[in-house]
C-alpha positions in Angstrom: 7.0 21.3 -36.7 8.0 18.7 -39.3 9.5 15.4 -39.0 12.3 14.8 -41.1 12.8 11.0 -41.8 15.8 10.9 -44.3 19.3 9.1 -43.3 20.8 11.7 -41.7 23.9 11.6 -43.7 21.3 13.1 -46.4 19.3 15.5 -45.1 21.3 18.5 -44.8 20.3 20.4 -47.6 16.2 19.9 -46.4 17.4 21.3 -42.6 18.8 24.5 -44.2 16.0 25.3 -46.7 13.9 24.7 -43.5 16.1 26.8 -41.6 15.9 29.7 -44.0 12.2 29.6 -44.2 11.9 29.3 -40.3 10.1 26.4 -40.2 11.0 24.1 -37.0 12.0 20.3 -37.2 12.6 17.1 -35.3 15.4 14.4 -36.8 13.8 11.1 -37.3 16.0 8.8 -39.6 14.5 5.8 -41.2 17.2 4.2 -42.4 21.1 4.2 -42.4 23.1 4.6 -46.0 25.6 2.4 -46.0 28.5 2.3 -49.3 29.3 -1.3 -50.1 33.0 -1.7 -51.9 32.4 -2.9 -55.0 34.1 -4.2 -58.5 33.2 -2.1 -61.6 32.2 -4.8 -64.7 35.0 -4.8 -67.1 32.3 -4.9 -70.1 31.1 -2.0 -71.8 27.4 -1.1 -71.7 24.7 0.5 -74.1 22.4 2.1 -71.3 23.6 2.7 -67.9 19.9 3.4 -65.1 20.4 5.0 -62.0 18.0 3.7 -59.4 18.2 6.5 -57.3 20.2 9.8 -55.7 22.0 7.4 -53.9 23.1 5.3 -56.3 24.7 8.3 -58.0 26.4 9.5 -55.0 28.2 5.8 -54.1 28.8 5.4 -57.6 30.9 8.6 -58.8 34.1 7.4 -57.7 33.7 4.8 -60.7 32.3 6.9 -63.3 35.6 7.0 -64.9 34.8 3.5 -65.8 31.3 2.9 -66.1 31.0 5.8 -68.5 32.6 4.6 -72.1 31.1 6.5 -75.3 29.0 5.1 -76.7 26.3 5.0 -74.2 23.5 6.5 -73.0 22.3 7.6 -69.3 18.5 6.6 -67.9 17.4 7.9 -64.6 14.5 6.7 -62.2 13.3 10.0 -61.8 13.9 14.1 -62.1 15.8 14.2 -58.2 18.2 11.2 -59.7 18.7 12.7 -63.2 19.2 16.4 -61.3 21.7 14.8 -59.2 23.8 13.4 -62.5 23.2 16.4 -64.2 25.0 18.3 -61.2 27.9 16.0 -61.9 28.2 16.8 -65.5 26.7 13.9 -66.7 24.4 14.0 -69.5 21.0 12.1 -68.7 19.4 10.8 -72.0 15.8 9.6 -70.6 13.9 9.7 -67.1 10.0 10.5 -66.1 9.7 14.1 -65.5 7.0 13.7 -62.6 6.8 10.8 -60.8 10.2 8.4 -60.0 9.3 5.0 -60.2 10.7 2.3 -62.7 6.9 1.9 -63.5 6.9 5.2 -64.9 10.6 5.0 -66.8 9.8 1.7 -68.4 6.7 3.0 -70.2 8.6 5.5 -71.7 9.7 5.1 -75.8 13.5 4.9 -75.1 13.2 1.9 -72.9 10.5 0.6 -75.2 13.4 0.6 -77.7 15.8 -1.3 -76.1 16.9 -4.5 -77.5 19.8 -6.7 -77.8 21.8 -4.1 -75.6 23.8 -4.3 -73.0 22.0 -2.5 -69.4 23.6 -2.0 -66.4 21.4 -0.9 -63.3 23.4 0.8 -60.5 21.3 0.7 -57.5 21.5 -0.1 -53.4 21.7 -3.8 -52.4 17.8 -5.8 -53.0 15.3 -4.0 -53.3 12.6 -3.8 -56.4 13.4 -6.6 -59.5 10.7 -4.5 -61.4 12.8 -3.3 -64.0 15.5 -6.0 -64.4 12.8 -8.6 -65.4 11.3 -6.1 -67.8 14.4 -5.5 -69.8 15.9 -8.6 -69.6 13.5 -10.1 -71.9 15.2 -8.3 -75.1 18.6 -7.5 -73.4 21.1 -8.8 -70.7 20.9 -6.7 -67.6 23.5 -6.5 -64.8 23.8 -4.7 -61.2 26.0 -2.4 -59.8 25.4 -2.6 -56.1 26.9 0.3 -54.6 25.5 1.5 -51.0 23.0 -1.2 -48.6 20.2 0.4 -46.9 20.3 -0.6 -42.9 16.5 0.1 -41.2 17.7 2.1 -37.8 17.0 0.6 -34.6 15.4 2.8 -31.7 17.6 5.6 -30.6 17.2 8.3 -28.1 17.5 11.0 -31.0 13.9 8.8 -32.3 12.7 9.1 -28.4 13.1 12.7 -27.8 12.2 14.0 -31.4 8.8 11.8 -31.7 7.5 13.1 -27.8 8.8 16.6 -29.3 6.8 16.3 -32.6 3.6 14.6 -30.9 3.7 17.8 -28.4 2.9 19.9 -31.8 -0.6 19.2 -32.7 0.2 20.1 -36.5 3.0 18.6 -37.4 3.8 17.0 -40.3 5.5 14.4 -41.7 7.7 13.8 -44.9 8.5 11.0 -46.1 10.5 10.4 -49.4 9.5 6.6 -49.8 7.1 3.7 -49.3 9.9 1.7 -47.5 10.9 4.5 -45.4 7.3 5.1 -44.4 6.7 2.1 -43.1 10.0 1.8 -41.5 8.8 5.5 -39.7 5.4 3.9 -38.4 7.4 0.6 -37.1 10.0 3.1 -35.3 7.3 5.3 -33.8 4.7 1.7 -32.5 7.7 0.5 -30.8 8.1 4.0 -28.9 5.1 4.2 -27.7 2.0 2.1 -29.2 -0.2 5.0 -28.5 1.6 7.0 -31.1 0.5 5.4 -34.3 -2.6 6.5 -34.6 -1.3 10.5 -33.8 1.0 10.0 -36.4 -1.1 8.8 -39.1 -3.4 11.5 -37.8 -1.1 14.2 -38.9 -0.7 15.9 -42.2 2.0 13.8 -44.5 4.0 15.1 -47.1 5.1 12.6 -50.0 7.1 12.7 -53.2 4.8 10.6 -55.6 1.2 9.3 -56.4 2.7 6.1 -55.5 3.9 6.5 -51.9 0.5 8.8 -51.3 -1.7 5.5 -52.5 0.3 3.4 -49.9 0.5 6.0 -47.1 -3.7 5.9 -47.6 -3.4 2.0 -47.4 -2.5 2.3 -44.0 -4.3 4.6 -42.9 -2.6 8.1 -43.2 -5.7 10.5 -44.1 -4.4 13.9 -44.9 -1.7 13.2 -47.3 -0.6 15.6 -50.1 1.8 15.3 -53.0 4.9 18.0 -53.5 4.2 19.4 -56.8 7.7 19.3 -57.9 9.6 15.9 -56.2 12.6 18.1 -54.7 14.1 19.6 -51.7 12.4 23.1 -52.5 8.9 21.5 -53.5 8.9 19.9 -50.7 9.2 23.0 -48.8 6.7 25.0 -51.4 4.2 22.3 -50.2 5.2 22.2 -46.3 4.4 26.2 -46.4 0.9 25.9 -48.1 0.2 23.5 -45.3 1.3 26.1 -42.8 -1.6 28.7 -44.3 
């Protein structure tokens, strides 16, 4: 059994590719996606990033606007750039493993950027990483488009956890540091008892980053999707099934 742990207004396409390879699940949302109505800047920009999937999703309803020639497109990571690419947008730059702004930062096109104009579309706080990078040769603006809410505990948390802690090989993805830890908070408040079986069970992560922090609490058998997607994820949730 596997515990799903995305906003549920996001996880669809996981639930069917899990579906189709007849693997069983329990919902267990971290968080809550929220849109936030927002003002497009009336400047134009050199380099537009998106922060993430979601970003692109609460933000196509102004690409008419945000997208003037000339400009070019950065993404966080191959799942962001994928999504924009769907969309017919043409993504000049993003890592092609891990998603991190770490990782798009050290590459040569950001190196490059200077005097130019940035905009960073993105959910509401979150990282400054890669504002105070670039904002030392360039101004750098937000879009704010959605706010993540943590979810309080529900009785869809109550019946899927006792469900999933009844399977003694479960396992667990998780598709982010924040939403890990939000996951262990959710399940402690359940029942205390449960943190331990959880950290106990096999965990399935998107990135060297989020397995190093996983560790850091104390999760022991995690593993790394080799591909950060919907169907690595499920390439790596069947080898753990052999």
């Amino acid at each position: 059994m596997v515990l799903l742990t995305r906003p549920l207004s996001q996880v669809g396409n996981l639930q069917s590719l899990l579906e189709d390879s007849d693997l069983d699940y329990v919902l267990f949302p971290a968080f809550e996606i929220n849109k936030i109505d927002t003002v497009v800047p009336s400047q134009r920009y050199d380099v537009i990033i998106f922060i993430s999937v979601n970003a692109v999703i609460y933000a196509e309803e102004y690409f008419s606007q945000l997208f003037v020639e000339p400009l070019k497109v950065f993404a966080v990571g191959p799942i962001t750039a994928k999504k924009l690419t769907d969309k017919g947008v043409k993504v000049d730059a993003y890592p092609l493993e891990n998603a991190s702004s770490q990782e798009l930062l050290a590459m040569p096109e950001c190196g490059e950027l200077t005097d130019k104009k940035i905009l960073i579309v993105r959910g509401k706080g979150g990282s400054q990483t890669l504002k105070n990078s670039l904002k030392v040769m360039n101004q750098v603006d937000y879009l704010e488009v959605y706010r993540r809410a943590a979810c309080e505990v529900s009785r869809l948390h109550v019946e899927s956890i006792e469900r999933f802690m009844q399977t003694p090989d479960g396992i667990v993805i998780a598709n982010s540091v924040e939403s890990l830890f939000n996951v262990v908070k959710l399940v402690k408040e359940i029942r205390s008892y449960h943190e331990d079986q959880l950290k106990s069970r096999t965990l399935v992560v998107l990135s060297e980053r989020i397995k190093v922090q996983a560790q850091s609490i104390g999760f022991k058998n995690v593993h790394v999707a080799r591909t950060p997607s919907d169907k690595g994820t499920i390439i790596e949730l069947l080898n753990q099934q052999k």
